[in-house]
N, C-alpha and C positions, 0 to 999 in steps of 0.2 A: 049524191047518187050518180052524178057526170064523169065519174069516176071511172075513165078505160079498163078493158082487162087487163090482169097480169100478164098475157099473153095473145097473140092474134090468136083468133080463132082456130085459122085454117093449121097452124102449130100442134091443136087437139085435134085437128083428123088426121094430122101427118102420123102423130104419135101411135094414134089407136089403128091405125095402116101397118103401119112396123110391126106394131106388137102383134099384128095379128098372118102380118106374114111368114110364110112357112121358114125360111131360114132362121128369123127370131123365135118360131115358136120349137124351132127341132135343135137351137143351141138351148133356151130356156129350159127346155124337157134334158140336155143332154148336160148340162150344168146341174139341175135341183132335182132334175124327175120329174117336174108336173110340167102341166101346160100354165102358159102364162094369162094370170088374168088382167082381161083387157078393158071388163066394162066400166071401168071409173075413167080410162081417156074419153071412152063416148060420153058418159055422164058430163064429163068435164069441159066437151064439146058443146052438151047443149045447155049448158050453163050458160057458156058464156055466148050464144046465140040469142038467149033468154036476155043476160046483163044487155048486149049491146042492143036489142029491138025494144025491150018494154021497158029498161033499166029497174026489174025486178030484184028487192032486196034479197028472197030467200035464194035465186040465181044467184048473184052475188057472193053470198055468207059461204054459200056451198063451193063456190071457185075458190074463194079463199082459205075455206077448211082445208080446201083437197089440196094447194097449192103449200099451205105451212107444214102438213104433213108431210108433201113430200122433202121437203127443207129438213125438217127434222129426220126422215129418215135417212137423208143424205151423212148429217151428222154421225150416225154410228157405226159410218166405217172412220176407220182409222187409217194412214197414208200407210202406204206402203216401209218407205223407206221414209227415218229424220230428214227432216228441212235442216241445211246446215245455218248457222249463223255468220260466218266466214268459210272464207276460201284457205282448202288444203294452204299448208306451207310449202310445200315442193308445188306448188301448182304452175310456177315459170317455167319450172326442169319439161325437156322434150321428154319425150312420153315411155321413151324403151330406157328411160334413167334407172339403173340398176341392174341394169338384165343385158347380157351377154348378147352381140349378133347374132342369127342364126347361120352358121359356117357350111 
């Protein structure tokens, strides 16, 4: 149960700050439509307040809920663009290789 958080505390008030500042909240709205919700950074704040003063397990359990969930949610995006395995074969050639000066 000596067991630090996953993260510093003050990390959960930074997050639940952002999210609830208006530039995040009027891209959020302007991306999905809604407002973004924010009460699980606070929750997750006083978790780990909780973990680090009394070193309470249900504190604890509930950081680590809320933390593998987000891990997991992280997981279902997909990259944008392939990871390559190697590098282009022309990748020595200078960069206008093929293409005519502009005259």
């Amino acid at each position: 149960a000596g067991d630090p958080p996953p993260r510093v505390c003050d990390d959960y008030w930074s997050e639940f700050r952002h999210c609830r500042s208006v530039r995040n909240r009027f891209h959020h709205f302007y991306t999905f439509g809604t407002s973004p919700s924010c009460q699980q950074w606070k929750e997750d704040f006083n978790s780990c307040r909780a973990w680090e003063k009394s070193r309470s397990p249900e504190a604890k359990e509930s950081l680590q809920k809320s933390e593998r969930g987000r891990v997991a949610e992280q997981r279902n995006f997909t990259p944008v663009w392939e990871l390559r395995q190697h590098p282009p074969r022309d990748w020595h050639l200078p960069l206008d290789h093929g293409n005519p000066p502009d005259s």
